[in-house]
C-alpha positions as CSV (number, residue, x, y, z in Angstrom):
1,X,-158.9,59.9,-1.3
2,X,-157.1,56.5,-1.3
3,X,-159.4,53.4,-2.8
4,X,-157.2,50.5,-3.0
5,X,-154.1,50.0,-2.3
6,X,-153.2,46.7,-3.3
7,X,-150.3,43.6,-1.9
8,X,-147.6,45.5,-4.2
9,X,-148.3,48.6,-2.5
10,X,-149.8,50.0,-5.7
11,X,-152.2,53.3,-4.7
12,X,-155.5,54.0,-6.4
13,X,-156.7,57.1,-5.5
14,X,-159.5,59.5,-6.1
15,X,-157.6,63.2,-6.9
16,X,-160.5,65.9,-7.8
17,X,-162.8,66.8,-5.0
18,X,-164.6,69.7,-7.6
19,X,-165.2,67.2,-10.2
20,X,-166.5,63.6,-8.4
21,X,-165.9,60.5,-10.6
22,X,-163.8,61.5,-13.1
23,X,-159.9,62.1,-12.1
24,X,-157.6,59.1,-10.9
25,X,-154.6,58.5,-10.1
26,X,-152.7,54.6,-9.8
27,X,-149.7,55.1,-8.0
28,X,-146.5,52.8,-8.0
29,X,-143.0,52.8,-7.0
30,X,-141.4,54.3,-10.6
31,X,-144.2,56.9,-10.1
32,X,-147.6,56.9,-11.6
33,X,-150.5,57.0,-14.1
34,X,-153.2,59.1,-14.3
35,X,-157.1,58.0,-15.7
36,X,-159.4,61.2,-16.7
37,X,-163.0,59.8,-17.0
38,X,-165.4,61.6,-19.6
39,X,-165.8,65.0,-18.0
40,X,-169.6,66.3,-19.4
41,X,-172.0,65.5,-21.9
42,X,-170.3,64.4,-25.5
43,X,-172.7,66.7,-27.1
44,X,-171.6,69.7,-25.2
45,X,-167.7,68.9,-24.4
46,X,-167.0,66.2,-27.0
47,X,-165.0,63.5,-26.3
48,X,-162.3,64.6,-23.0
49,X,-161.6,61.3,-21.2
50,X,-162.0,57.4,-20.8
51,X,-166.0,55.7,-20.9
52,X,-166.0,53.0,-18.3
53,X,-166.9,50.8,-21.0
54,X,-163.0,51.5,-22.4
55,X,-161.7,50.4,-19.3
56,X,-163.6,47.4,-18.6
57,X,-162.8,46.3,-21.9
58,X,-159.0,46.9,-21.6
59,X,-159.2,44.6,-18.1
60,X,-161.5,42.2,-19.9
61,X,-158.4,41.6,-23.0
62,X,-155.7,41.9,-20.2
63,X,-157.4,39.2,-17.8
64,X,-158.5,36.8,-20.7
65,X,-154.5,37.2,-22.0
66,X,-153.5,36.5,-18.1
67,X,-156.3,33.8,-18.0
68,X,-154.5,32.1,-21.3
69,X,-151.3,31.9,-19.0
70,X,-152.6,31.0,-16.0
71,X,-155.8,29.4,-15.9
72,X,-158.3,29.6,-12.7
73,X,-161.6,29.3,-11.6
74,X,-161.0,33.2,-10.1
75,X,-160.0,34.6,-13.8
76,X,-162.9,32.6,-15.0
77,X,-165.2,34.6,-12.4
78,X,-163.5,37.4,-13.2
79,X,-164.0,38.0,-16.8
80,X,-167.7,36.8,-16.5
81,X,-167.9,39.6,-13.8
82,X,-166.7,42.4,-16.2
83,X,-168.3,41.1,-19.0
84,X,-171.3,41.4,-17.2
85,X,-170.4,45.2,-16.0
86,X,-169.8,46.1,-19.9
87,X,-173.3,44.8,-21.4
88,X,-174.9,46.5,-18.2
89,X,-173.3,49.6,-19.3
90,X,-173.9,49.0,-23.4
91,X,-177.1,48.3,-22.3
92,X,-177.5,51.6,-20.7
93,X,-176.3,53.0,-23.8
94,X,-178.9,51.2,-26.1
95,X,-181.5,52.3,-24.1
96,X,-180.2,56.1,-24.0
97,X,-179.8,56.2,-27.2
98,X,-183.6,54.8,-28.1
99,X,-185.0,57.6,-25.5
100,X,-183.2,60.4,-27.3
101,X,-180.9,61.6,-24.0
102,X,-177.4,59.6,-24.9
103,X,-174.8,62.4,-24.6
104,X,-176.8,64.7,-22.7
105,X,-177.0,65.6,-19.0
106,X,-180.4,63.8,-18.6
107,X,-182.2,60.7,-16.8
């Protein structure tokens, strides 16, 4: 299932209809690159793909290096924005963890 495709004509696309949310695939004209989420609890499958907090972080560094190039008010809103996504999702984890559930299949 396509998701973005953006003013390049680069493809991101949703490929695993058995396993929602965790295979994905960016295609581009010399071909492509595939992202595998987590896939399960840690405690059960151990460690088998990407957190989002991995990625957000890796568009975080690349957006503050593009930012240190080519300063806007859009990067600026940008990195605030996925800054904003990672605490939510550390803070997720904090909270997990304190309940006892981080790494398990539970609310």
């Amino acid at each position: 299932m396509e998701l973005h495709r953006d003013n390049n004509g680069v493809i991101t696309s949703h490929i695993s209809t058995e396993n929602p949310g965790h295979n994905y695939e960016i295609c581009h004209d010399d071909g492509f690159v595939s992202i595998d989420f987590q896939n399960g609890p840690v405690k059960e499958n151990g460690v088998n793909g990407i957190t989002s907090e991995a990625l957000l972080s890796i568009l975080i560094h690349r957006t503050e290096v593009l930012n240190s190039n080519f300063p806007c008010a859009e990067n600026e809103a940008a990195i605030a924005g996925l800054k904003a996504a990672l605490e939510a999702f550390e803070s997720r984890t904090r909270d997990r963890i304190a309940r006892q559930v981080e790494g398990e299949n539970k609310v």
